[in-house]
C-alpha positions as CSV (number, residue, x, y, z in Angstrom):
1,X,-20.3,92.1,21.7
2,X,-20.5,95.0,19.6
3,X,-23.1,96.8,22.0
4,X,-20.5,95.6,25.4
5,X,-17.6,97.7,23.3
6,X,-20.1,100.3,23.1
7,X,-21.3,100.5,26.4
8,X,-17.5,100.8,27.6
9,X,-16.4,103.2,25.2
10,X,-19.5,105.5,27.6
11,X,-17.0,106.1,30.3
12,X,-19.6,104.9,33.1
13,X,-18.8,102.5,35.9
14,X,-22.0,101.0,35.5
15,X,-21.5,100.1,31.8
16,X,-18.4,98.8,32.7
17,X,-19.8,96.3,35.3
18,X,-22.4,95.8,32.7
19,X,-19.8,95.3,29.7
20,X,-18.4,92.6,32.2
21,X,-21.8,90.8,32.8
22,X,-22.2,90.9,29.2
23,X,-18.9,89.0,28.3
24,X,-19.4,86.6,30.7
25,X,-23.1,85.9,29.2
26,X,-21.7,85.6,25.7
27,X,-19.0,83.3,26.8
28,X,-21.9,80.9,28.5
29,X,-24.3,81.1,25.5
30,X,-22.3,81.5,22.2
31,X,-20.7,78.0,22.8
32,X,-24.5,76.8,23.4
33,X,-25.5,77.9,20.1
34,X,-22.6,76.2,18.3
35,X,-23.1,73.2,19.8
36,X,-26.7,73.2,18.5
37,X,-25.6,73.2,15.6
38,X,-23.2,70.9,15.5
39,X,-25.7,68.2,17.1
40,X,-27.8,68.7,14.1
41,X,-25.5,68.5,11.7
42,X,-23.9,65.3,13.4
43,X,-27.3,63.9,12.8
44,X,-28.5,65.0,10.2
45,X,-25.3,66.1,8.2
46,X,-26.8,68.9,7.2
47,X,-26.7,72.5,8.4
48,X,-29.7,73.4,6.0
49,X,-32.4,74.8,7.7
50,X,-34.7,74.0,5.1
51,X,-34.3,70.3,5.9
52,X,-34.4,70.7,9.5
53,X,-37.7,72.2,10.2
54,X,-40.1,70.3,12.5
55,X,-37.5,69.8,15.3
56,X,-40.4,69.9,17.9
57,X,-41.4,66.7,16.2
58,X,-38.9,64.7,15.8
59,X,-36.3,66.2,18.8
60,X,-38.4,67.7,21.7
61,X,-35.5,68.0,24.0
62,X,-32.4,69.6,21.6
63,X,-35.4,71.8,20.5
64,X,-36.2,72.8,24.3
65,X,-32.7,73.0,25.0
66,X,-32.2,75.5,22.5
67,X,-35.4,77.3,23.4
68,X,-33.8,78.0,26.5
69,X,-30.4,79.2,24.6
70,X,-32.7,81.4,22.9
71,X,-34.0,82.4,25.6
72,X,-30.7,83.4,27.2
73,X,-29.7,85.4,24.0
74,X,-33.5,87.3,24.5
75,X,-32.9,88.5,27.9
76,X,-35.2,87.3,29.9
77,X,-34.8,88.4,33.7
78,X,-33.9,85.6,35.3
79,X,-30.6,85.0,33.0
80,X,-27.6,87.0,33.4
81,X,-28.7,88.7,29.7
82,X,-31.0,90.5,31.2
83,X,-28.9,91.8,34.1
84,X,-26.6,93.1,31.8
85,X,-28.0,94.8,29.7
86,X,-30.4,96.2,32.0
87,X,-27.2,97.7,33.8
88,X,-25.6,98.9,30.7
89,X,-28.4,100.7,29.4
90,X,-28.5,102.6,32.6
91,X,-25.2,103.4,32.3
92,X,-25.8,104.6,28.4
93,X,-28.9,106.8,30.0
94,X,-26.8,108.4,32.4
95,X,-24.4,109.6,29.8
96,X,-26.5,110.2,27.2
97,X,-29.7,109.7,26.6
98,X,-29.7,109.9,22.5
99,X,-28.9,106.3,22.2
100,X,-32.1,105.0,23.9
101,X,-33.5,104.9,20.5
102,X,-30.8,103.3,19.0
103,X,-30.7,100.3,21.8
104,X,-34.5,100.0,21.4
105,X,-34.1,99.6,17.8
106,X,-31.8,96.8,18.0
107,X,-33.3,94.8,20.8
108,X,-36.1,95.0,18.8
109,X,-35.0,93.5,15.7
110,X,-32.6,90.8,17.4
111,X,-35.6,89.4,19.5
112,X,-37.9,89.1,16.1
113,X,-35.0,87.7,14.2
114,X,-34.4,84.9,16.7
115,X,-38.1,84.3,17.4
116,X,-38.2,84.0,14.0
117,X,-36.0,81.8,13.8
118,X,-37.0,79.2,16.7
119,X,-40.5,79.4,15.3
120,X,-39.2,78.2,11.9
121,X,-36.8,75.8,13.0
122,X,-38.9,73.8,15.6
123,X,-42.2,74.2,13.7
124,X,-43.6,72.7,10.7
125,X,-43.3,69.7,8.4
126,X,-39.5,67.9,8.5
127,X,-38.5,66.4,5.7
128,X,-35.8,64.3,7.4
129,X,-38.9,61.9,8.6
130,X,-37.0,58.6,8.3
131,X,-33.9,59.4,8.0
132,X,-31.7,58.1,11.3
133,X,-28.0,58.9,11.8
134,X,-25.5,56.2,12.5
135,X,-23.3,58.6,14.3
136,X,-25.7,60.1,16.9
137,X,-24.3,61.3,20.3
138,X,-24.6,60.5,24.0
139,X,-27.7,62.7,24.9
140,X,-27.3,62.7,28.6
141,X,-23.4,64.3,28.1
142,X,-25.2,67.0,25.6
143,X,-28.3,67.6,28.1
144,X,-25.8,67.4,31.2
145,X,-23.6,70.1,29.5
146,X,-26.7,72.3,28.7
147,X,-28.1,72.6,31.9
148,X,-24.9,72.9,34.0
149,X,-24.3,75.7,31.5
150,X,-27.5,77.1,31.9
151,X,-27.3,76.5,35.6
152,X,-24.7,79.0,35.6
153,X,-26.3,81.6,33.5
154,X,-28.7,81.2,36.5
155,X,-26.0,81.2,39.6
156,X,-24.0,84.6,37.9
157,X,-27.2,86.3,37.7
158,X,-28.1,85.9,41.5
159,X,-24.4,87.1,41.9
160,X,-24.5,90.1,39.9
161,X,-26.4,92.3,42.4
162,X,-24.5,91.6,45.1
């Protein structure tokens, strides 16, 4: 959210239409990523990542489901992520062109850190093997409320170049 501030604070009618395809991206996915977390923890009762490795293993859905979130945090073109900050960055180019360093710098870094992360989380040996929870959700609400979330990441993108 820092970089959508940033991008208004340009004075460019692009980064502004970007700025606002940014928030709107952040308000799809951030609530994604929480949720995550909180189905792990409301099975596992543990937010320790430590404990939770292996996901791949022993929840191949939650862990696709937050590929895709990850995904959506990436950029990737299809999302709305990528529309917006491919539209921002134009608008930081056409204003000034000493911060396409900067924004390289930091895409950088964020997409290591959070392949990074997915790599670690999903991969490897669990050592919550036989442990079950008693209080374990209703996957088709958590799956339904992914992809109709995702689904819209999808629809906003197609309507941001119109």
């Amino acid at each position: 959210m820092g970089i959508a501030i940033s991008r208004t604070l340009s004075n460019s009618s692009t980064s502004y239409e970007g700025s606002l395809y940014m928030c709107y991206a952040h308000g799809l996915r951030s609530p994604m990523m929480f949720y995550i977390v909180y189905i792990f923890y409301n099975r596992f009762n543990t937010r320790r990542m430590l404990l939770l490795k292996g996901g791949n293993s022993t929840h191949p859905l939650i862990t696709f489901t937050c590929f895709l979130v990850i995904l959506s945090s990436l950029g990737v073109p299809p999302l709305l992520s990528f529309f917006s900050e491919f539209i921002t960055n134009i608008g930081v180019i056409m204003t000034n062109h000493s911060f396409v360093f900067i924004s390289v710098i930091l895409f950088f870094v964020s997409g290591v850190y959070m392949i990074y992360f997915f790599v670690y989380f999903s991969h490897g040996n669990t050592i919550l093997t036989g442990i079950k929870s008693v209080h374990s959700p209703d996957l088709t609400v958590i799956y339904f409320m992914f992809f109709y979330m995702m689904f819209l990441l999808f629809i906003l993108s197609n309507f941001s170049w119109t």
